[in-house]
NUPARO-523960 format. One record per residue (C-alpha): y, x, z; residue in three letters. Coordinates in steps of 0.02 Angstrom, whole numbers, m for minus. Layout:
N
- py;px;pz;code
- Y;X;Z;ALA $
...
END
This chain:
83
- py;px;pz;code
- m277;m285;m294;UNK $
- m102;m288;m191;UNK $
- m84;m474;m227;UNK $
- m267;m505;m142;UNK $
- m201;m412;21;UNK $
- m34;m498;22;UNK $
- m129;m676;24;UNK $
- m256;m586;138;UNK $
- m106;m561;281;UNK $
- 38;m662;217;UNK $
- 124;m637;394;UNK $
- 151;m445;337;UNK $
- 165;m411;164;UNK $
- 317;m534;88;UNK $
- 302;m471;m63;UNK $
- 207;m368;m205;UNK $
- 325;m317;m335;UNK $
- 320;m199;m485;UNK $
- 232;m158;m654;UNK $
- 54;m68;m707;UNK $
- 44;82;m562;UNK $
- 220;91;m524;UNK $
- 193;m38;m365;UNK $
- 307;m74;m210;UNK $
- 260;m219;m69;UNK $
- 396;m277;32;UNK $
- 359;m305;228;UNK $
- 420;m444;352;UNK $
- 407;m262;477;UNK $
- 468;m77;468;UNK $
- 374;4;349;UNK $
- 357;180;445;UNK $
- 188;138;548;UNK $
- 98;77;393;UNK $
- 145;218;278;UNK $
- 84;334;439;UNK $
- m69;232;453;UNK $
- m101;253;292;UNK $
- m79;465;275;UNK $
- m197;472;426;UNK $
- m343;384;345;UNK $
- m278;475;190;UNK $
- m356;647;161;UNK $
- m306;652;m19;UNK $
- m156;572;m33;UNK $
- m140;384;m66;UNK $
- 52;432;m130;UNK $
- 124;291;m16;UNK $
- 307;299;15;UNK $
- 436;198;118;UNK $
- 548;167;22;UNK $
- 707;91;122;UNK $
- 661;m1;301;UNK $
- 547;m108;250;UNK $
- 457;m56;72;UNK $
- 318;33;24;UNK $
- 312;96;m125;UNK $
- 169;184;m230;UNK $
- 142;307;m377;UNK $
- m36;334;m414;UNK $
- m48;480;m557;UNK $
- m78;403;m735;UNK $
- m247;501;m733;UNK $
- m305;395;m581;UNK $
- m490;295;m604;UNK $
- m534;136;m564;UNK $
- m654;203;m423;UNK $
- m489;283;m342;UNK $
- m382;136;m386;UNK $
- m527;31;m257;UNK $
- m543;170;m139;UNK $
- m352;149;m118;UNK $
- m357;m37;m101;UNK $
- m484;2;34;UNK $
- m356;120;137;UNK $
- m198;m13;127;UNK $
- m326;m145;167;UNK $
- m388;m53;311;UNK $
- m218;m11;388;UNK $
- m150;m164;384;UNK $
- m302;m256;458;UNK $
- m294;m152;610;UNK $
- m99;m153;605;UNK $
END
């Protein structure tokens, strides 16, 4: 998932870190116009945090399917190919 996008654009995501859902990717940039990006093509919440300047960090609930879990991938995929 995360670790295909980080080799996807290696020049913005340093690195994927974390275990099962509990997820955070660690940007060479601020993390503020991603997690933006990302609530804007978000209607129902992707639960994407910055966590200090340049982190983003994300809690899925336990109950999430895999369906959701790709949908998701989608979004962050999305945002940072137009970012």
């Amino acid at each position: 998932g995360l670790k295909r996008i980080q080799a996807k654009y290696p020049d913005k995501i340093k690195e994927v870190r974390g275990r099962g859902l509990l997820i955070a990717i660690e940007l060479d940039a601020k993390s503020r116009p991603y997690t933006e990006a990302m609530k804007n093509n978000d209607p129902i919440g992707l639960l994407a945090k910055e966590t200090h300047e340049f982190s983003i960090r994300f809690v899925p609930p336990l109950i999430i399917t895999k369906k959701e879990l790709e949908w998701a991938l989608g979004v962050i995929e999305k945002v940072f190919s137009e970012i």
